[in-house]
N, C-alpha and C positions, 0 to 999 in steps of 0.2 A: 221594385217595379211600380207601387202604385204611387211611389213619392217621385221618383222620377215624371212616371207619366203626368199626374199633379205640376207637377211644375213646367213640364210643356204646356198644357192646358193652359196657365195661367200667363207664362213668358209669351206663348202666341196668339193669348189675346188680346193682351198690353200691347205686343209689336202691331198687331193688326189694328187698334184703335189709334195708337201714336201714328201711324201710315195713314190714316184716315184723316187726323189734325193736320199734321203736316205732309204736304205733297212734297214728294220725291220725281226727281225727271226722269225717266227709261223711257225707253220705245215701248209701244204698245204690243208687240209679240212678246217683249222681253218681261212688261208687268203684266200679261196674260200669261204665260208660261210660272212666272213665279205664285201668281195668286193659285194657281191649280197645283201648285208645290208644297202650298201654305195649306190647302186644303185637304190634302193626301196623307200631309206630316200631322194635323192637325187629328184627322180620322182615327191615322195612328196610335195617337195619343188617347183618341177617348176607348177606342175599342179595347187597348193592353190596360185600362183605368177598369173598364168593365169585367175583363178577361179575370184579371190578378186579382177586386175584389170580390169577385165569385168564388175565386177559388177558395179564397180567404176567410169566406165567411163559412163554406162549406169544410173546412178545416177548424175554424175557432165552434160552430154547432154539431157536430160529428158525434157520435155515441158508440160508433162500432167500424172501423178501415172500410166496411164495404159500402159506406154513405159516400165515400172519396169518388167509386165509379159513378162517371156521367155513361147518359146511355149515348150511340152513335151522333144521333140527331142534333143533341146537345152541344156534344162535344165540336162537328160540322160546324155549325153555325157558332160560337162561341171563336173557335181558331181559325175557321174561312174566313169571318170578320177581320182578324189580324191579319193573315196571308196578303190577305186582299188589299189590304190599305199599306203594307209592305210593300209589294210589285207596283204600287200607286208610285207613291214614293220613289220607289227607283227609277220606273220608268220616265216620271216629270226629271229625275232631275237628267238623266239623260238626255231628254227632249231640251232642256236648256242646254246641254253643252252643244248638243247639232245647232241650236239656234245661234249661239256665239260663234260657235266656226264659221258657222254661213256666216253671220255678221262681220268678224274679222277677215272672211275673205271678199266681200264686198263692203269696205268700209268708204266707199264714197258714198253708196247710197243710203248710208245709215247718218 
């Protein structure tokens, strides 16, 4: 997970600076919609980055199984963080597919 996330991190900040050099054409709902996609996926990435190396470190400094339990609060806020930038995620990319329908079925004014 943390070499994964690691490499989202780094693949979408390369794509997000390369997008920044060179412009790309879309309509403005459709690069509004993707940048809030870019930013959801990206949340993503850093929260399971912070998620996995907590775990990890609290895994490699351990002395005895019961250092492993987080208390509620901890735990809440640690996996809320993920949740949250998951349904982010999904719901942008949904909000793109209505946006293209719409746009496909009104393709004169697009």
């Amino acid at each position: 997970h943390i070499i994964i996330a690691s490499a989202g991190i780094i693949s979408m900040t390369t794509m997000e600076w390369n997008r920044k050099v060179k412009k790309r054409m879309a309509h403005r709902s459709l690069f509004l919609l993707m940048e809030m996609h870019s930013f959801w996926t990206f949340l993503l990435c850093l929260t399971t980055l912070y998620h996995k190396s907590a775990t990890l470190y609290a895994h490699l400094t351990m002395r005895d199984h019961s250092e492993l339990l987080a208390d509620a609060i901890t735990c809440s806020i640690r996996r809320g963080a993920v949740i949250v930038s998951v349904y982010g995620s999904i719901f942008s990319q949904m909000a793109m597919a209505l946006e293209r329908y719409h746009a496909s079925q009104n393709l004169a004014t697009y």
